[in-house]
N, C-alpha and C positions, 0 to 999 in steps of 0.2 A: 599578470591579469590578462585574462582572454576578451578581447573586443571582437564583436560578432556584429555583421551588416545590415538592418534593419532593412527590407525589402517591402514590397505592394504586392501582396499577394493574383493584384490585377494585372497589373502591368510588368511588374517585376526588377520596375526601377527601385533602385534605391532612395529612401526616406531619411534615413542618419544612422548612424552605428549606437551599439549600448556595451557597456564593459560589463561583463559576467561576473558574481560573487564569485570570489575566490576560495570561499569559503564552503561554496555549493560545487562551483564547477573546476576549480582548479586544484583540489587536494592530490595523496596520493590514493590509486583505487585497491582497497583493501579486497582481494580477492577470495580470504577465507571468510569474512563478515559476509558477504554476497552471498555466497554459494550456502552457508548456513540458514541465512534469509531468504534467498529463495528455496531452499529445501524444507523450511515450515512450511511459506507462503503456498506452495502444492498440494501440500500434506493435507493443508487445511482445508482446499478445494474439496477433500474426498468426503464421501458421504457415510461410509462406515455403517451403511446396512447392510452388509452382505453376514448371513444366518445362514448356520445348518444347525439340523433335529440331531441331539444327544439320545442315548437309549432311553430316556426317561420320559424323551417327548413323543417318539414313535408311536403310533398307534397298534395296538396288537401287542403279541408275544407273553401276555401275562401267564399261559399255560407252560408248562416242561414240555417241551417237543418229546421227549422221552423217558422213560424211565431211568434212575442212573448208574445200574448195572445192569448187566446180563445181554446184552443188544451188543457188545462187540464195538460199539460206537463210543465214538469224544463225549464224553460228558458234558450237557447244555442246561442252565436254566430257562435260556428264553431264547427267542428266536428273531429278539430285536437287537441281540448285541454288534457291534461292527463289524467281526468276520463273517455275520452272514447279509446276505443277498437283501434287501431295500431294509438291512438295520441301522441304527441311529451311525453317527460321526464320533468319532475318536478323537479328543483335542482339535475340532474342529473352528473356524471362524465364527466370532457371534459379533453383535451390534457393539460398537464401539468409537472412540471421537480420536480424529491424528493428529489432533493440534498441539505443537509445541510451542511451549512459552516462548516469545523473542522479548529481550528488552527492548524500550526505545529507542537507547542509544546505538543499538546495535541495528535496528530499522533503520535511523537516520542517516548513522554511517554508509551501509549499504546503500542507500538513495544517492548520497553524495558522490560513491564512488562509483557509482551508475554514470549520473550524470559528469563525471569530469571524465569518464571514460569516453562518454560520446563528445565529449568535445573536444579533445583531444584528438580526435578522427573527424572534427571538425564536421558533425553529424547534426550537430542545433540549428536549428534555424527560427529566427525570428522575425516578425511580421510586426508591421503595424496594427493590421484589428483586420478585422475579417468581413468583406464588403459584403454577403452574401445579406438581401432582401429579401426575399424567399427561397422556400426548400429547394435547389435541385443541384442533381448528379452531376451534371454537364459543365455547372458552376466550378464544382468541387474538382471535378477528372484537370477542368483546364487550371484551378489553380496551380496544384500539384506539380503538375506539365511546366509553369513559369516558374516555381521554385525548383527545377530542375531534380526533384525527390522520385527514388524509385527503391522499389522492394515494399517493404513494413512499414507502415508511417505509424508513428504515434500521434496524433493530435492534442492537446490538452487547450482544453475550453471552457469557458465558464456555463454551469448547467442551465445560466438565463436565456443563454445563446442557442437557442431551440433550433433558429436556422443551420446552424454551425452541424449541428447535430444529425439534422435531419438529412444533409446535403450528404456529410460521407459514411451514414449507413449502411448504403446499400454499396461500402466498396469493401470488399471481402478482405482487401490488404492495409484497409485501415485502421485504426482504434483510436476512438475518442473518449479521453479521461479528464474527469472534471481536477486543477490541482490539489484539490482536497486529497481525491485517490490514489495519486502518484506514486509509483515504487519502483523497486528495483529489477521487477521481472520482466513489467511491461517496458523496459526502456532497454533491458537487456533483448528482451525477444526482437527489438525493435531496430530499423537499420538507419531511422532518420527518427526525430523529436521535433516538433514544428509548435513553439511558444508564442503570444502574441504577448506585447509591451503589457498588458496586463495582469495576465498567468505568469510571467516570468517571475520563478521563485528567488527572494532574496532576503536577507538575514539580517537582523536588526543589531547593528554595535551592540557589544556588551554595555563601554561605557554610558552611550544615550539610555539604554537599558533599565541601568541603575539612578541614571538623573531623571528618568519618568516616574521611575517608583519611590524617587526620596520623597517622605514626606515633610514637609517646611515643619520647625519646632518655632516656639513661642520665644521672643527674646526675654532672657531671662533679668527683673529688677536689679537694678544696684543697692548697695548695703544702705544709701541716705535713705532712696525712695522706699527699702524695706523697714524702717526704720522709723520713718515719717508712720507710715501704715500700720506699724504696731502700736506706735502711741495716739491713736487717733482712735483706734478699738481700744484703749486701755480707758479713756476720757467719754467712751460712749457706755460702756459700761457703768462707770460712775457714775 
């Protein structure tokens, strides 16, 4: 189990330590699930309009450029086919969607093996909550600066935290992701991951799991008491 030091984003003392799921942050990191999850996750960025005009959309060419003997010349119907000069595409690109199904578990995996990657390289950091009272830059540059992070930062914050938000914007090496968004690209792309005690993702026992969702049954009568209850409708009946 990985214990990670819980700091002040102000000051940069320490606050208390917290012990990381093991389950999130300490697996092993599947390196083919990844790279197949990120190779959707791209895919699916793409926007898939790029179009070209087939001979059938070209405007023009409905005449025979020429008669089809006697001229010495290739024989042409039209003057829109692809060998010539502004005629349609040939198995060309048309509108289309690049999204490849990923299961879940194969999302989540990839998440998991994101995240014990970076902590493993001891790249998580975690804060107590984030003092920031209103918007600004100055706020955010000098946090950074006291958690000692430099390159890519990821942030992850909650989207009520409008300040959190607003403060590192305008920093071109940051990224702020709500934990709902969380994946495996932006934490790959990322050189450092900066969690506050309340984004810190963790996983709930299987066993607590199943004693939440048991539902209580009715304790069931004894043979007297069913017994008593049958002759008591048999005499009202009567």
């Amino acid at each position: 189990m990985t214990t990670v030091i819980v700091r002040n984003p102000l000051s940069g003392q320490q606050t208390g330590s917290v012990d990381l799921d093991p389950e999130i942050f300490d697996i092993e990191p599947n390196v083919a699930v990844m790279h197949q999850v990120v190779t959707a996750q791209l895919a699916a960025r793409r926007r898939g309009t790029q179009s070209t005009l087939t001979r059938a959309e070209v405007k023009g060419g409905s005449a025979k450029p020429w008669r089809q003997k006697g001229t010495g010349r290739a024989r042409h119907g039209s003057t829109r086919n692809p060998q010539w000069r502004g005629g349609g595409v040939a198995l060309g690109p048309k509108p289309r969607s690049y999204r490849q199904r990923t299961p879940k578990k194969m999302v989540r995996l990839a998440l998991c093996s994101a995240l014990s990657d970076r902590a493993r390289e001891d790249k998580v950091v975690v804060v107590d909550q984030w003092h920031f009272t209103t918007p600004r830059t100055k706020d955010a540059v000098a946090a950074l600066e006291t958690l000692q992070v430099q390159g890519r930062v990821l942030v992850v914050a909650d989207v009520s935290q409008r300040e959190v938000w607003k403060s590192f914007s305008n920093l071109s090496e940051v990224h702020t992701i709500s934990p709902k968004e969380l994946n495996a690209y932006d934490i790959l792309v990322a050189d450092s991951v900066i969690f506050s005690l309340d984004t810190l993702p963790t996983s709930v026992p299987t066993q607590q799991l199943n004693d939440e969702q048991q539902v209580p049954t009715e304790p069931q009568p004894t043979e007297a008491e069913a017994e008593e209850s049958s002759n008591s409708t048999k005499e009202d009946v009567a």
